[in-house]
C-alpha positions as CSV (number, residue, x, y, z in Angstrom):
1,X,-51.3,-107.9,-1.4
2,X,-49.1,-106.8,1.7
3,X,-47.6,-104.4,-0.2
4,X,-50.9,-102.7,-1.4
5,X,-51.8,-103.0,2.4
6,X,-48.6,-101.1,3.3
7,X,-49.8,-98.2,0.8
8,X,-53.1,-97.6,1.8
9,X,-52.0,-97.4,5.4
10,X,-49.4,-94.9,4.5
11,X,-52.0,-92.6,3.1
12,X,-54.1,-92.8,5.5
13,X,-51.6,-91.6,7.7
14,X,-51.9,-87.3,8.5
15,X,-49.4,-85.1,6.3
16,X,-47.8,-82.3,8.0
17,X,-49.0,-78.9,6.6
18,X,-46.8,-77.4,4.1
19,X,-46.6,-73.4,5.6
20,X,-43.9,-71.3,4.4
21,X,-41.5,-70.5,1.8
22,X,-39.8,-73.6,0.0
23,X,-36.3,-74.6,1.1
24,X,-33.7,-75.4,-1.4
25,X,-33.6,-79.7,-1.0
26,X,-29.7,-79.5,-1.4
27,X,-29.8,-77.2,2.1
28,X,-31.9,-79.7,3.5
29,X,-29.7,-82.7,2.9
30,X,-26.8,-80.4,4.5
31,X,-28.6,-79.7,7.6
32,X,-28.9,-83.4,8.1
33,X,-25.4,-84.0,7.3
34,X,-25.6,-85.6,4.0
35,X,-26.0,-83.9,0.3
36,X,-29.0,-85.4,-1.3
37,X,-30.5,-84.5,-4.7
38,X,-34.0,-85.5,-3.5
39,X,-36.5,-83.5,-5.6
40,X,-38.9,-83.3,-2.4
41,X,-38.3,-79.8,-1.0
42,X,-39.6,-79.0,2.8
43,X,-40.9,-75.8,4.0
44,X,-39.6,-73.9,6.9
45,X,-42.1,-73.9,9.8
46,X,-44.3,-70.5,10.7
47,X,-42.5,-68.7,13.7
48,X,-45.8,-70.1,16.4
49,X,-44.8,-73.6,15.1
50,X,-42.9,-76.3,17.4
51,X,-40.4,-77.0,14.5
52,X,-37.4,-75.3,15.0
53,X,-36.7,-72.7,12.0
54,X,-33.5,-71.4,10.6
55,X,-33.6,-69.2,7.9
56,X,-31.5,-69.9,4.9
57,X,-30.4,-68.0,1.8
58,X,-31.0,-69.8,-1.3
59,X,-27.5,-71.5,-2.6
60,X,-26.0,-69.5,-5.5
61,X,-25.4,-71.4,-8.5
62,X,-22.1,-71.4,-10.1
63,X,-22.4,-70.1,-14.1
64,X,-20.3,-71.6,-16.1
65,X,-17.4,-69.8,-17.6
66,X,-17.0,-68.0,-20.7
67,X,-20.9,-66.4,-19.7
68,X,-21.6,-62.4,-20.0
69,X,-21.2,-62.0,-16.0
70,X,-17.5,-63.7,-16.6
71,X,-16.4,-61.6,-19.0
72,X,-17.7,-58.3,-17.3
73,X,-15.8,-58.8,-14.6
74,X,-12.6,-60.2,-16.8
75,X,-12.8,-56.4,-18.4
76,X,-13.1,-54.9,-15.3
77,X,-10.2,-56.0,-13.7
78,X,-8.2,-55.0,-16.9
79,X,-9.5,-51.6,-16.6
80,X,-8.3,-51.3,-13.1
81,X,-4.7,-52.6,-14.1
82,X,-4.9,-50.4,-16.8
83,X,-5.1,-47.7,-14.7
84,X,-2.8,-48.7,-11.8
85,X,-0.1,-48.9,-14.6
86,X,-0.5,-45.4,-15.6
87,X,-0.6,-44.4,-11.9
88,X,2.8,-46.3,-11.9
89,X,4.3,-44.3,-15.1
90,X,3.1,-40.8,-13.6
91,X,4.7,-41.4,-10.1
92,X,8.0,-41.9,-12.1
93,X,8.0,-39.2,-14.2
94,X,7.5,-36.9,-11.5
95,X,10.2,-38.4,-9.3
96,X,12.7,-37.9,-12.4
97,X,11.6,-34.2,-13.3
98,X,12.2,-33.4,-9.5
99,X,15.6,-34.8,-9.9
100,X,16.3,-33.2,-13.2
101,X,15.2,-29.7,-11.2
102,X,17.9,-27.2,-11.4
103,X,19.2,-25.9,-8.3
104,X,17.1,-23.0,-6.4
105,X,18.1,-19.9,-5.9
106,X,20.4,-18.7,-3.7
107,X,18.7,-16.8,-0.1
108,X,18.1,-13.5,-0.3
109,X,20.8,-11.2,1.6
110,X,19.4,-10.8,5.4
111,X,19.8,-7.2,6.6
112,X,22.8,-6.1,8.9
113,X,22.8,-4.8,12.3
114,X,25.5,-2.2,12.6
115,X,26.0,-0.9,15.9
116,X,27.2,2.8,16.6
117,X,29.9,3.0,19.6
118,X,28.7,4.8,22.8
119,X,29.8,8.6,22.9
120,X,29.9,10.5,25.7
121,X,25.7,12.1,25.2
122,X,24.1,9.5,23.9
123,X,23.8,5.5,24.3
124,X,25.2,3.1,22.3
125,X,22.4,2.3,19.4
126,X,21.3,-0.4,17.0
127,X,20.4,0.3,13.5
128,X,19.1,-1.8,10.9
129,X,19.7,-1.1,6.8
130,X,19.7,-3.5,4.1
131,X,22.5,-4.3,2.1
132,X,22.9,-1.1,0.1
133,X,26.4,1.6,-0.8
134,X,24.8,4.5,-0.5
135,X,25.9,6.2,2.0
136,X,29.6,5.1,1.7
137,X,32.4,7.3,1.1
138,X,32.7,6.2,-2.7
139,X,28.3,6.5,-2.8
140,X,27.7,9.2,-0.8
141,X,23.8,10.6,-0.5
142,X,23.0,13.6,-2.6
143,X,22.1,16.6,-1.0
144,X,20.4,19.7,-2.1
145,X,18.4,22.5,-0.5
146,X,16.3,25.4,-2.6
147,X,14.7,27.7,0.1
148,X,15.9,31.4,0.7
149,X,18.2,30.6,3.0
150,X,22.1,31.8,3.2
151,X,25.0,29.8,1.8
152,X,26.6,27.3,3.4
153,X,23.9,25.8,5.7
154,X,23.7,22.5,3.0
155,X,27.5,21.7,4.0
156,X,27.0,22.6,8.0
157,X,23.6,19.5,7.2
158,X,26.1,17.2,5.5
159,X,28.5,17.8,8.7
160,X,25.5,16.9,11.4
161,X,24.1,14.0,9.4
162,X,27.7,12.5,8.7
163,X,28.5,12.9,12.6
164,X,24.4,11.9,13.6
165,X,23.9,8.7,11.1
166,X,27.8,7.8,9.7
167,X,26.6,8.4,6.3
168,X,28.5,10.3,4.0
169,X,27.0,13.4,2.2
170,X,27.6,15.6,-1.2
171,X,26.3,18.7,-1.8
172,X,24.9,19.8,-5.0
173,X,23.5,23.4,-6.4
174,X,20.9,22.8,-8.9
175,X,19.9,26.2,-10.9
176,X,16.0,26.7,-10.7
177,X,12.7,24.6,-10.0
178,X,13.4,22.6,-13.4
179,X,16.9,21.4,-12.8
180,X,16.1,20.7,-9.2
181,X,13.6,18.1,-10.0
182,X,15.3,16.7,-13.0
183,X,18.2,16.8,-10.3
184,X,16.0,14.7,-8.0
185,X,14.3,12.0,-10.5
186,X,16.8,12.1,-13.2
187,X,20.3,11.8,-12.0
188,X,19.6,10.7,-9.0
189,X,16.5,9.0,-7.6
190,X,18.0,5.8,-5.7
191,X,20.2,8.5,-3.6
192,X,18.4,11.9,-4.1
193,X,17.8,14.4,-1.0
194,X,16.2,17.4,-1.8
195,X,14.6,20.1,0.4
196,X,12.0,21.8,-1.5
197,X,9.2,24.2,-1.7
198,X,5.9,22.8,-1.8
199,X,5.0,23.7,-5.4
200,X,8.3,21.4,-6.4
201,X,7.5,18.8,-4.4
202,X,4.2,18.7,-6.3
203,X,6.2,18.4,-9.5
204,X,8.7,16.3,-8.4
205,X,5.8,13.5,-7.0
206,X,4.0,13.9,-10.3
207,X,7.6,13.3,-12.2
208,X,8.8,10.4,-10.7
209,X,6.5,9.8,-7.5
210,X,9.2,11.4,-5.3
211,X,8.1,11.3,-1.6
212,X,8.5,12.7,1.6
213,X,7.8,12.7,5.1
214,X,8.6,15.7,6.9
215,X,8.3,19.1,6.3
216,X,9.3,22.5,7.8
217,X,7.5,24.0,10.5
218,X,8.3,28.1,9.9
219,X,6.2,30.9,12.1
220,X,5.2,27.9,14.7
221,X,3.2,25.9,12.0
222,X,4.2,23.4,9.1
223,X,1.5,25.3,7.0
224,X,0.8,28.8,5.6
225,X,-2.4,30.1,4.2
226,X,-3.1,32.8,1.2
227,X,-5.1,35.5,2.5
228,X,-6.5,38.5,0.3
229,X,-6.5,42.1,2.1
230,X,-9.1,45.0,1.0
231,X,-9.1,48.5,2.6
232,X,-11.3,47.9,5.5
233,X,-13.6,51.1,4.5
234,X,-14.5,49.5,0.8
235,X,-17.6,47.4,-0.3
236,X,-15.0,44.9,-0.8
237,X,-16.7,41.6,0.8
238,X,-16.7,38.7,-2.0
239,X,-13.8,37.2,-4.0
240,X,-15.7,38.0,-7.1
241,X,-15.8,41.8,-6.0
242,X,-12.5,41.5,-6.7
243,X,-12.6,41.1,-10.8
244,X,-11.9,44.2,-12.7
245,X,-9.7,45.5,-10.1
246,X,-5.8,46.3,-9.7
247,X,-3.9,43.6,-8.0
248,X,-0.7,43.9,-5.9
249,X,1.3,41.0,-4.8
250,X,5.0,39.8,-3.7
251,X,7.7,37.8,-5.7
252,X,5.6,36.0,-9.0
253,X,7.6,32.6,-7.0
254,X,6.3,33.0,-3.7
255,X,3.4,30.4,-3.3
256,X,1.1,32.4,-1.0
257,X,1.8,35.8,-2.4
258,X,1.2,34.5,-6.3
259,X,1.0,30.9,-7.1
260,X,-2.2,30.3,-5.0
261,X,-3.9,33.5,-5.3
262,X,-3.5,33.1,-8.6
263,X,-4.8,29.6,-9.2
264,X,-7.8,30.4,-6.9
265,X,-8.8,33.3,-9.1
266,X,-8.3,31.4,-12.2
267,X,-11.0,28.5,-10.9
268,X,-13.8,31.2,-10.0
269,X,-13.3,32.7,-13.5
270,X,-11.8,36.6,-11.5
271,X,-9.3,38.5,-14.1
272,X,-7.5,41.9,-12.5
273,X,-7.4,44.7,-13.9
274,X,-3.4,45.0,-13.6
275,X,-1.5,43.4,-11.3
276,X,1.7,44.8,-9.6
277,X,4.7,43.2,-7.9
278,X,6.1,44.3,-4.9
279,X,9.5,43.7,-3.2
280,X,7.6,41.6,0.0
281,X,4.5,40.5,2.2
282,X,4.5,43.6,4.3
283,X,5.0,46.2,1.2
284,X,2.2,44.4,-0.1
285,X,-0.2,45.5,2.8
286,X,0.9,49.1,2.9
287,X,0.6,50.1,-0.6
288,X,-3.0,48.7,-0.1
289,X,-3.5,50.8,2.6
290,X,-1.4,54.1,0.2
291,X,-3.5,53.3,-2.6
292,X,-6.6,53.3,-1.2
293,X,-6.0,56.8,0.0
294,X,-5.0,58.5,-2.7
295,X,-6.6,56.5,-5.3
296,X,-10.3,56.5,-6.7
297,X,-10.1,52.9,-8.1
298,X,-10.4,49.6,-6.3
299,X,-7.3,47.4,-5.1
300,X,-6.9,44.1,-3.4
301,X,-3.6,42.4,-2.4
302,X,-2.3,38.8,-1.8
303,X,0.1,37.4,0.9
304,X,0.6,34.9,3.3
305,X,-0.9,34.9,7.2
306,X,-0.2,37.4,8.8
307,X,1.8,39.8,6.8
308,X,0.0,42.8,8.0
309,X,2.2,45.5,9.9
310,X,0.8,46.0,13.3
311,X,-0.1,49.8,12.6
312,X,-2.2,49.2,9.6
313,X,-4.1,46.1,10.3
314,X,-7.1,48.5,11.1
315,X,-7.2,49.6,7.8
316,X,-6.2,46.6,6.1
317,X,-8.5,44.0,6.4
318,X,-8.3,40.1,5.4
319,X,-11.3,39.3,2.5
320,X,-10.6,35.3,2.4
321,X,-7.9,32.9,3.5
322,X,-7.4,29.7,2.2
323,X,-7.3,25.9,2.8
324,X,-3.7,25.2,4.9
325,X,-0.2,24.6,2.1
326,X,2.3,22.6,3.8
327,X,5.7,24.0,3.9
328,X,8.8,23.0,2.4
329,X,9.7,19.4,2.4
330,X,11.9,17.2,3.0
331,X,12.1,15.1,-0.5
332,X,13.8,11.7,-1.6
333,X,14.5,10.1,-4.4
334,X,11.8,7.6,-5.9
335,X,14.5,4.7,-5.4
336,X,16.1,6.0,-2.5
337,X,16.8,3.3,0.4
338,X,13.8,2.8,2.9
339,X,15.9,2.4,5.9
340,X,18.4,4.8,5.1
341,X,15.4,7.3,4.4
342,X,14.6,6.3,7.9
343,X,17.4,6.7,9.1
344,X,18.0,10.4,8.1
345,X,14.3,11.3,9.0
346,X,15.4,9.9,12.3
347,X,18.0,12.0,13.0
348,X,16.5,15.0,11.6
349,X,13.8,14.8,13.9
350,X,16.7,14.6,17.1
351,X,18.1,17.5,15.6
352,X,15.2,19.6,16.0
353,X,14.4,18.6,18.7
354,X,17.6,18.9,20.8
355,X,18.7,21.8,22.6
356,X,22.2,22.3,21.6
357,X,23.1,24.4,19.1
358,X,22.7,22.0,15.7
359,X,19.5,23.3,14.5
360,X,20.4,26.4,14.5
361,X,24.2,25.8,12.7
362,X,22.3,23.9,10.1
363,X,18.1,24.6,9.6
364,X,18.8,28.0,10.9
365,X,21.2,28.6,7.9
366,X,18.6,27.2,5.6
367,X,15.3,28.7,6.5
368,X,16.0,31.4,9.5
369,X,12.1,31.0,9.8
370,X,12.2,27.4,10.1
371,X,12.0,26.5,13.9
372,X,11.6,22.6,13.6
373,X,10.0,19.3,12.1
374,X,6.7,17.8,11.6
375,X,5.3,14.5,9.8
376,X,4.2,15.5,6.0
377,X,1.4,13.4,4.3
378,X,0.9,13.6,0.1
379,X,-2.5,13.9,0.4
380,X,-1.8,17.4,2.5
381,X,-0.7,19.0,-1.0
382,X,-3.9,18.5,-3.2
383,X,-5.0,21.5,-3.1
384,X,-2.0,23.3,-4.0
385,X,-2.1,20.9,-7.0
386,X,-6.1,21.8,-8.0
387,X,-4.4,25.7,-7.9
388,X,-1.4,24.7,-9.7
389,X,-3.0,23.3,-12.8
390,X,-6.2,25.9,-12.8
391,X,-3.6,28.5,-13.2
392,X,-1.4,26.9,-15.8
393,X,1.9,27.0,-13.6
394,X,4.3,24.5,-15.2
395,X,7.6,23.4,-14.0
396,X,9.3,25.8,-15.9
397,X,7.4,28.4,-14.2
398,X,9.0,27.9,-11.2
């Protein structure tokens, strides 16, 4: 009976409200400091409450081994060894290919600085060239000049290089416009020097991509022009006026008197009647003007600007002139040495313009029109190349 007494009084005692989310009973018996299996579970207390709360994460469960999550991870971790040793294998083999590696090759050859002694006119000066034997006594640079000019002025050149530069210089004498570029690309292009006409040049670049970088300044330019001449009291004032009638003209090799006017008429489609060659420019002018005197039929002629005698050009008059044709250049070999090139460019350009007597011992000889240097550009000689191949002038033409 007392303990039935004992139970009804303990029920009629107040419960406290159960408000929140259930507590694992094991966390519970922690927080006391004891581990209980109790089957009871408390609640955590609303956050208004008096209780004091602490939230808790619900304990993990340990599976037991040999379970799918176990063996997961057991393949995992093989994978990753799997790959670490392959890692391993690859750092090795690269390591020992790296040691196998033959020797590299050997620096390039830096350039040399050779310094010319002091002479009584000029400075001491510095000069770099790569590593090259052209030049040298037993290599010397090839030289050769085709322009009108009168013999010996190539060796007098060799002589004022040599004593300008300290490179040593042979002079050769090829025979015609042919041989003098097979000269150039053929037997010698790493060592090659060649001062040319312009319609060579052209040839020469085409052959073997020959280049320059100076050419001739003659009459106080570094071009000359084509111009045609009509008697000024003719109807004469088109280039296609011109077709039918008789033509006069210098040399057939002269590129103003012939080559040009010749190409030019050969792209507008104008055919002479006849055409005539004379011994020069000026003849060219007067028989115009004799012709037109004593003649009944038309006549035009062809040289370069101005070849007109003083006492006729009233009654010669100039029709058209053309686009500007550099003048001879100065020409090397496709595989000639860029410094050395330099070099001699250099000095060529001091020579011209110095005012001792070298230009005229050496250029003077070569060209007696020629009265210096200026820069040459390929580009400059395109239209001597569109007349060129519209009139069907071929190396061997020349």
């Amino acid at each position: 009976m007392i303990r039935r007494a004992r139970e009804e009084l303990k029920e009629q005692q107040p419960q406290e409200p159960t408000v929140g989310r259930t507590v694992d009973p094991i966390d519970r018996g922690r927080r006391r400091g004891r581990a209980t299996r109790a089957q009871t579970p408390y609640t955590e207390a609303p956050a208004d409450s008096r209780v004091p709360t602490r939230r808790r994460l619900p304990t993990q469960r340990k599976l037991p081994p040999g379970g799918p999550v176990d063996s997961q991870r057991r393949s995992l971790r093989g994978l990753v060894w799997f790959l670490f040793a392959g890692l391993v294998v690859l750092v090795g083999t690269l390591v020992s290919s790296q040691d196998s590696t033959p020797d590299a090759p050997a620096a390039p050859t830096l350039p040399l600085v050779i310094t010319s002694p002091p002479s009584a006119t000029a400075p001491a000066t510095s000069v770099v060239v790569m590593p090259t034997d052209v030049g040298t006594a037993g290599n010397p640079v090839m030289l050769s000049v085709i322009t009108n000019g009168e013999p010996g002025g190539e060796e007098a050149l060799a002589a004022a290089l040599l004593d300008a530069t300290g490179l040593h210089f042979e002079v050769a004498f090829p025979d015609g416009g042919q041989e003098a570029v097979e000269w150039l690309c053929v037997d010698h292009p790493e060592r090659g020097m060649q001062i040319m006409t312009s319609s060579l040049y052209v040839f020469a670049e085409r052959e073997c991509e020959a280049g320059t970088g100076l050419h001739l300044i003659r009459f106080g330019s570094d071009s000359s022009k084509t111009q045609f001449l009509v008697p000024a009291g003719s109807d004469l004032s088109r280039l296609a006026d011109l077709d039918g009638l008789h033509w006069y003209h210098g040399d057939s090799r002269s590129i103003t008197g012939y080559i040009v006017p010749k190409g030019v008429m050969e792209l507008l489609g104008i055919a002479p009647l006849s055409e005539t060659e004379l011994a020069d420019h000026a003849a060219v002018a007067a028989e115009i003007n004799k012709q037109w005197q004593v003649q009944e039929y038309g006549v035009f002629g062809t040289t370069f600007v101005d070849a007109r005698p003083a006492e006729i050009q009233d009654q010669v008059v100039v029709m058209y002139e053309s686009p500007p044709i550099p003048n001879h250049p100065v020409v090397f070999g496709p595989d000639f040495p860029e410094r050395l090139r330099w070099e001699i460019e250099s000095a060529l350009v001091e020579m011209a313009n110095s005012a001792d007597s070298r230009w005229r011992e050496t250029f003077g000889l070569l060209d007696r029109w020629a009265t210096g240097l200026d820069p040459a550009f390929d580009v400059e000689f395109n239209f001597l190349r569109s007349v060129l191949d519209a009139a069907g002038i071929g190396l061997g033409d020349l």
